[in-house]
C-alpha positions in Angstrom: 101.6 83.2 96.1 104.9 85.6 95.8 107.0 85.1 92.7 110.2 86.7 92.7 111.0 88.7 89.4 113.5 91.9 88.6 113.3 95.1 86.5 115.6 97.8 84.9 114.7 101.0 86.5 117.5 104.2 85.5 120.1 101.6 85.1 119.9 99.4 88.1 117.9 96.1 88.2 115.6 96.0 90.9 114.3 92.9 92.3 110.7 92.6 93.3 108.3 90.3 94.7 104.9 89.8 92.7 101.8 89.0 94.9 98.4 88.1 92.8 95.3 88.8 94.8 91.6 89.2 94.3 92.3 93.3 95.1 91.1 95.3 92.0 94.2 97.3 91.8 97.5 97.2 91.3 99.5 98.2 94.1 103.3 98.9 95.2 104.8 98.3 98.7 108.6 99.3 99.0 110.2 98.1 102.6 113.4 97.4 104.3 112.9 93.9 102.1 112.2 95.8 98.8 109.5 96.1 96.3 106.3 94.1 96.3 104.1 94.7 93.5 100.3 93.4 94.3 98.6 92.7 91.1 95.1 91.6 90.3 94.4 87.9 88.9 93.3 89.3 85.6 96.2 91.8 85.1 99.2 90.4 82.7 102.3 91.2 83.9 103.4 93.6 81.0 100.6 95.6 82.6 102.7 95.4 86.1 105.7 96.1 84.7 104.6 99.3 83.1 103.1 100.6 86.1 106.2 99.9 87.6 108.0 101.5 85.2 105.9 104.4 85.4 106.6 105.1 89.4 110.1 103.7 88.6 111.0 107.9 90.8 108.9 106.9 94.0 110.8 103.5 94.1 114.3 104.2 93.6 113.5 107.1 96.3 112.2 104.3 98.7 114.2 102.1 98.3 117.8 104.6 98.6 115.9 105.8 101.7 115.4 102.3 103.3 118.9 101.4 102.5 120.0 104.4 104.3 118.0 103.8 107.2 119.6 100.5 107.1 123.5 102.0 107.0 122.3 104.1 110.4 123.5 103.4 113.3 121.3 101.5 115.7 120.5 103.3 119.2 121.1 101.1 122.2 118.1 101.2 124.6 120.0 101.4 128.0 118.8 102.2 131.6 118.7 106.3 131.4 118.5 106.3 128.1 116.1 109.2 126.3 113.7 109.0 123.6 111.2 111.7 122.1 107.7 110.4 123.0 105.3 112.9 120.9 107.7 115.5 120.6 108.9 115.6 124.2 112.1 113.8 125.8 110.8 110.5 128.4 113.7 108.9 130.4 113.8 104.7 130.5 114.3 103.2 133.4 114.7 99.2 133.3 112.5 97.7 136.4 113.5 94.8 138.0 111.2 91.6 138.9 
């Protein structure tokens, strides 16, 4: 089950998504949808919130760098077009059935 909650980190409220699991520990996952704190059954949620406060740095960093990933502009995959494949340019070429 996912409950929705925010949090005051430097001044901004971030939104997150708590998950409670059988895992042992609590976890953070920051993604282009935002925060999802995994927590334990028998944790309390002041115990969440803390350890989010306490990697409130990692977070904000995640989450400015998924917003600017978002604000890129997308590449169009095009016939000819040229992406690096392990370091090395490879050509597309769209084939026709």
């Amino acid at each position: 089950m996912s409950v929705g909650l925010s949090i005051r980190l430097a001044d901004r409220d971030v939104p997150y998504s708590l998950r409670r699991s059988r895992r042992k520990t609590l976890g953070l996952r920051v993604d282009g949808r935002g925060l999802v704190v995994a927590l334990p059954e028998r944790v309390a949620l002041r115990e969440a919130e803390a350890f989010i406060l306490s990697h409130a740095d990692w977070i904000l960093d995640k989450l400015a760098l998924w917003q600017q990933r978002a604000e890129e502009p997308s590449q169009n995959l095009d016939d000819g077009s040229v992406l690096p494949v392990l370091g090395q340019p490879c050509g597309l070429r769209w084939a026709q059935k």
